[in-house]
N, C-alpha and C positions, 0 to 999 in steps of 0.2 A: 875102644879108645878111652882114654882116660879123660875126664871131665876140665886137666886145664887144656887140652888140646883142644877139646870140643870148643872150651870157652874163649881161646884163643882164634880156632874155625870160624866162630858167630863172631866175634869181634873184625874181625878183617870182611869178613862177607856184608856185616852190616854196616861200615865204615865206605866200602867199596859201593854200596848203595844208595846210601845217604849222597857219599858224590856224586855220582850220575843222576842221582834225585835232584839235587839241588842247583846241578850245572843244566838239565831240562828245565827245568819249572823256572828258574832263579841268574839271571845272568851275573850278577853280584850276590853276592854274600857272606856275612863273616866266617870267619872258619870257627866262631866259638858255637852258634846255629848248625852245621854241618856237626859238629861233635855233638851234639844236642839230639841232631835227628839221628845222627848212630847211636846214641845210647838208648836213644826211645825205640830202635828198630830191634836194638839189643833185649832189650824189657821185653818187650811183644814177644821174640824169639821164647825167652825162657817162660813166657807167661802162656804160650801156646804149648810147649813142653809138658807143663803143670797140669793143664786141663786136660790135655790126651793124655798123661799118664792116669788119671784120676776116671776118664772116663774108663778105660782100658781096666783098671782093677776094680773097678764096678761089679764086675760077674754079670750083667744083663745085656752082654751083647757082645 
């Protein structure tokens, strides 16, 4: 798959999370907080990506 598909993938999956995060935890909230907690679900995504790739070319395991 190509990387903006991928990035468009994590954008919706974590947009779609954020929602249901924030309507469980949060019975009001702004929608500028909801895009806040998608972009930081977003972050995390590719910050998890970095680390397992980095582990992964390590050679020790």
């Amino acid at each position: 798959m190509s990387p903006l598909i991928i990035f468009f993938l994590r954008l919706l999956i974590s947009a779609g999370i954020a929602i249901l995060m924030s309507r469980f935890f949060f019975k009001t909230i702004a929608p500028v907080k909801i895009a806040l907690l998608a972009a930081v679900l977003l972050g995390l995504a590719y910050i998890h990506e970095y680390f397992r790739k980095r582990k992964e070319g390590d050679g020790n395991g």
